[in-house]
C-alpha positions in Angstrom: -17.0 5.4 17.0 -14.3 2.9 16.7 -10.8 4.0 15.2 -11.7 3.6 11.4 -15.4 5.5 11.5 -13.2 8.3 13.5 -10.5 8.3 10.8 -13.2 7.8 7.9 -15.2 11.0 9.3 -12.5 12.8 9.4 -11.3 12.2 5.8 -14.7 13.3 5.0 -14.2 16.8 6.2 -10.5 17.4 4.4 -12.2 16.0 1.2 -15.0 18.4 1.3 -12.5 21.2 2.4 -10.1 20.6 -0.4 -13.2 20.0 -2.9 -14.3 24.0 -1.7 -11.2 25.3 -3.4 -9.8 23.6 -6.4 -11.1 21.2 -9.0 -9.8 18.0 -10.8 -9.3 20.8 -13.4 -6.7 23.1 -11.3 -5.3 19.4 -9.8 -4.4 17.9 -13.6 -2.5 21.5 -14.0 0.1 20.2 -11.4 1.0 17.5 -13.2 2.9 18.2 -16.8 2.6 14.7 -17.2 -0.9 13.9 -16.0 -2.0 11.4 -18.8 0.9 9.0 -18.2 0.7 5.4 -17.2 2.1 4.5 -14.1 4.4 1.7 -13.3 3.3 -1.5 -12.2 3.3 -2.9 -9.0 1.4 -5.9 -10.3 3.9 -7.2 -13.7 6.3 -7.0 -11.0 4.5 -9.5 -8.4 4.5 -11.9 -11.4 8.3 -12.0 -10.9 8.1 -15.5 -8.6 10.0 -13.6 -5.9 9.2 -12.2 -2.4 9.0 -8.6 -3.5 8.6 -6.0 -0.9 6.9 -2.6 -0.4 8.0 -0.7 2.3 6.7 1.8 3.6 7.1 5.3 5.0 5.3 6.2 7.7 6.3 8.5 10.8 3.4 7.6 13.5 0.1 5.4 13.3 -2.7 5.8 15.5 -1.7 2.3 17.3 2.2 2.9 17.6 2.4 6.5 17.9 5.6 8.6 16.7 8.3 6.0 15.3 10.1 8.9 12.8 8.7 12.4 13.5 11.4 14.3 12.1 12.8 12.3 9.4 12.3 13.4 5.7 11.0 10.8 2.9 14.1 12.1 0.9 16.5 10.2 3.7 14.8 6.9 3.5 12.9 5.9 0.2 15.7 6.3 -2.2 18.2 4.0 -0.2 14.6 1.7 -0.4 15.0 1.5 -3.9 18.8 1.0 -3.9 18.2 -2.1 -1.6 15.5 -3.6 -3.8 12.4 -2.8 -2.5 9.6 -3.3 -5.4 7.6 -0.7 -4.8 7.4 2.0 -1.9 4.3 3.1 0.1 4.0 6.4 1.0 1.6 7.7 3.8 -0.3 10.5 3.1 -3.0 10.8 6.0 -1.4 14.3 8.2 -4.0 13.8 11.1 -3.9 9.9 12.1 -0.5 8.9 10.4 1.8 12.1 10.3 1.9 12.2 6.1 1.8 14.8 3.5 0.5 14.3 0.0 3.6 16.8 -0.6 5.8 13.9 0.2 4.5 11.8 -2.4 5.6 14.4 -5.4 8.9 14.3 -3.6 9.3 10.7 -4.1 7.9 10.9 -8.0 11.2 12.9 -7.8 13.9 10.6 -5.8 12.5 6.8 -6.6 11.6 4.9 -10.3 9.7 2.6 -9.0 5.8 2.1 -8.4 4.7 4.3 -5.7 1.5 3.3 -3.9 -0.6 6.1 -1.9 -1.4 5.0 0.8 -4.4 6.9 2.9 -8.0 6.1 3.1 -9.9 6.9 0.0 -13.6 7.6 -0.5 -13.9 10.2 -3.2 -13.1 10.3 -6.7 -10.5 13.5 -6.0 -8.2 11.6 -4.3 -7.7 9.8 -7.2 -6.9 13.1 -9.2 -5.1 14.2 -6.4 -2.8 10.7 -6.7 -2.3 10.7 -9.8 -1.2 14.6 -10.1 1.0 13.6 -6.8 2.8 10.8 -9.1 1.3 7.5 -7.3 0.6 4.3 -10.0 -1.0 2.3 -7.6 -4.0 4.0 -4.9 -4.9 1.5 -1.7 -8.8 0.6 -1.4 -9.9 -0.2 1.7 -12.7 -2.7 1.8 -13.7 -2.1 5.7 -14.1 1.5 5.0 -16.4 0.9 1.4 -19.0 -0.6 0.2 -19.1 -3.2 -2.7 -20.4 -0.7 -5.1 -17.8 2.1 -4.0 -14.7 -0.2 -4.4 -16.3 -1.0 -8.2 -17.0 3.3 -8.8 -13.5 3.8 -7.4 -11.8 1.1 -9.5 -13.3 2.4 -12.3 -12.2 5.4 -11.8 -8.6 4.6 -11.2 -8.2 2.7 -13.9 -9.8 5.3 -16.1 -6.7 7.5 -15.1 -4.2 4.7 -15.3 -3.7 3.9 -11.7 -3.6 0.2 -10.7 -5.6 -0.6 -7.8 -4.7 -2.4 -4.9 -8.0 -3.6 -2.4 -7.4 -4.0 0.9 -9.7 -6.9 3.1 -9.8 -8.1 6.1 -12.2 -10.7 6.4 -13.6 -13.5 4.8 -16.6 -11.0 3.8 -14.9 -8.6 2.0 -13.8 -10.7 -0.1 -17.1 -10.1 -2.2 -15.7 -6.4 -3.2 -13.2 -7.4 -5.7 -13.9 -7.1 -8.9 -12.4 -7.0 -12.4 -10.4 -3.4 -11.8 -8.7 -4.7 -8.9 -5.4 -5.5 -10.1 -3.9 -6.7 -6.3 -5.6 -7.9 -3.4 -4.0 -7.2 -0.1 -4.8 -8.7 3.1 -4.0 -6.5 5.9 -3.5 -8.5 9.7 -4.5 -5.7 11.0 -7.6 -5.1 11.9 -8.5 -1.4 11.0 -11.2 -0.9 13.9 -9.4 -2.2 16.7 -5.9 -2.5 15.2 -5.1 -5.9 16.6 -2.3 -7.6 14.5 -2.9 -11.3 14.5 -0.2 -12.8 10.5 -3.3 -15.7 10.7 -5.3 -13.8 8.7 -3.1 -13.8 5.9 -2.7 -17.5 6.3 -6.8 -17.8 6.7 -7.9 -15.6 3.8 -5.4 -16.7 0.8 -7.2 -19.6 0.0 -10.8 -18.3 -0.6 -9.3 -15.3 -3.3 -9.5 -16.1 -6.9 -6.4 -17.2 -8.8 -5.8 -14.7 -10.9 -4.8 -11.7 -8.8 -1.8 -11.0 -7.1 -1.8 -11.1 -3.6 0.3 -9.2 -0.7 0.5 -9.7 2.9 0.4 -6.1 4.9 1.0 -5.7 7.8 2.8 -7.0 11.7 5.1 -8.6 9.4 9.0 -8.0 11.2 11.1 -11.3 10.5 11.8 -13.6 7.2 10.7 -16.6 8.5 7.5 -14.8 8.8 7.6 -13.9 4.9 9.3 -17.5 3.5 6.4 -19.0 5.4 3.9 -16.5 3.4 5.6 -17.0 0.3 5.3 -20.8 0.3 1.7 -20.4 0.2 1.4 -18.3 -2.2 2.2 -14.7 -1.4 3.9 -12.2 -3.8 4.4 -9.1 -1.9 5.0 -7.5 1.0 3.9 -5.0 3.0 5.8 -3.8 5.9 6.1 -0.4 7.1 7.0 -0.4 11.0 9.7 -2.9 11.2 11.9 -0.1 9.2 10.4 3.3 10.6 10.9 3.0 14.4 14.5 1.7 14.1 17.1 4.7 14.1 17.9 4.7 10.4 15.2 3.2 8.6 17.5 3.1 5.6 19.9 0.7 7.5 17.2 -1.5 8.6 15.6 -2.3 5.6 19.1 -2.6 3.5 19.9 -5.5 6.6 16.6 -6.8 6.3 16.9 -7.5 2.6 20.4 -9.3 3.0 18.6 -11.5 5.5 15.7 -12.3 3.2 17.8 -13.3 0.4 20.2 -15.6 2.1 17.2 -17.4 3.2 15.8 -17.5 0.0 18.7 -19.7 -1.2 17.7 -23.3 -1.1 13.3 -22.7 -0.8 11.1 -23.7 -3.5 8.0 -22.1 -3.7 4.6 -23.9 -3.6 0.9 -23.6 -3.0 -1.3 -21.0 -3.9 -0.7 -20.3 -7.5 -1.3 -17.4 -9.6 -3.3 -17.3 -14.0 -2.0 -15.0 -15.8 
């Protein structure tokens, strides 16, 4: 098996384990607020700006550890301060060193949209996001099949969430469909984890016009995102370049001061998004 069927087989087993003992019943009990709407990830890509979502993460199955000790409570809130849109939150234990704990904790210490991030292929996770606090759950086209991404948008929506889909290739593309509220294309490929930004650049032009899209992934400079952004990107995903540098706080507040002096001056063109 390559790296995704391994990960996917194993998310299989701590589904059906969780599923053993507790309901969606016992999960809407954790939440007081359960039948809220999130926030939006997506009214805020309409913005016209770069907007980034980073990401906390301690270890992935390519890089390893890059934070193993640090505590989401020393790192997303100075995201927010520094104007990160949204923040991603891993919450895969075996493959990626998260806790679904860790996303209640952010509900707690950030007001913007939080997006779980972890490999979903059952309706629970859903409950178990939105009890957690996440607006926005990650589908991942490489791991689903057209039908599943539709059941599973459905679903989220039904309980408020907004969905982001995930693709890799010029074949996924036939998984979106009207629930999706952001497509993100990941350079990364999931089964052999090879990071090549040309995918971005490759795929933008072949999505519809009326979504939102992010970039995710091997993203580390601003040229990198200007050069994204002037054909059309809205977001961006970036995880790594903050969580292996000594204070990940630091790094994205200095990476932020980068990206908007280099803002100053660009126009933004190409793809555009109907709304």
């Amino acid at each position: 098996m390559n790296i995704l069927e391994t990960i996917v087989e194993q998310k299989k087993k701590e589904v059906a384990e969780k599923k053993a003992i507790m309901d969606v019943d016992f999960l809407k009990l954790l939440n007081d607020d359960f039948e809220r709407k999130g926030l939006s990830l997506k009214e805020k890509l309409f913005n016209g700006e770069p907007n980034i979502i980073a990401e906390f993460k301690r270890k992935s199955p390519s890089k390893g550890w890059m934070s193993e000790g640090i505590h989401v409570s020393e790192v997303i809130p100075d995201y927010e301060e520094h104007g990160a849109a949204a923040i991603s939150v891993l919450t895969d234990k075996e493959f990626f060193g998260g806790e679904l704990e860790e996303l209640k904790i952010a509900r707690l210490e950030v007001e913007i949209p939080l997006l779980r991030k972890d490999f979903m292929i059952d309706e629970f996770q859903l409950y178990e996001a939105n009890s957690y606090g996440a607006d926005i759950i990650l589908l991942i086209a490489a791991c689903l099949s057209k039908e599943q991404v539709q059941q599973l948008a459905q679903k989220a929506k039904e309980l408020q969430l907004e969905v982001l889909l995930e693709i890799h290739s010029e074949k996924e593309i036939e998984c979106i469909c009207d629930e999706v509220d952001i497509i993100g294309i990941n350079n990364r490929s999931l089964e052999t984890f090879v990071t090549d930004i040309q995918t971005s650049v490759q795929l933008i032009e072949h999505l519809p016009k009326d979504k939102p899209v992010i970039s995710e992934s091997g993203i580390s400079d601003v040229d990198t995102i200007i050069n994204l952004y002037n054909i059309g990107f809205r977001g961006f995903l970036i995880g790594e370049t903050f969580m292996k540098a000594p204070k990940p706080a630091i790094a994205f507040a200095d990476f932020m001061k980068a990206l908007q002096t280099s803002l100053k001056g660009v126009s933004r063109k190409g793809h555009s998004v109907n709304y």
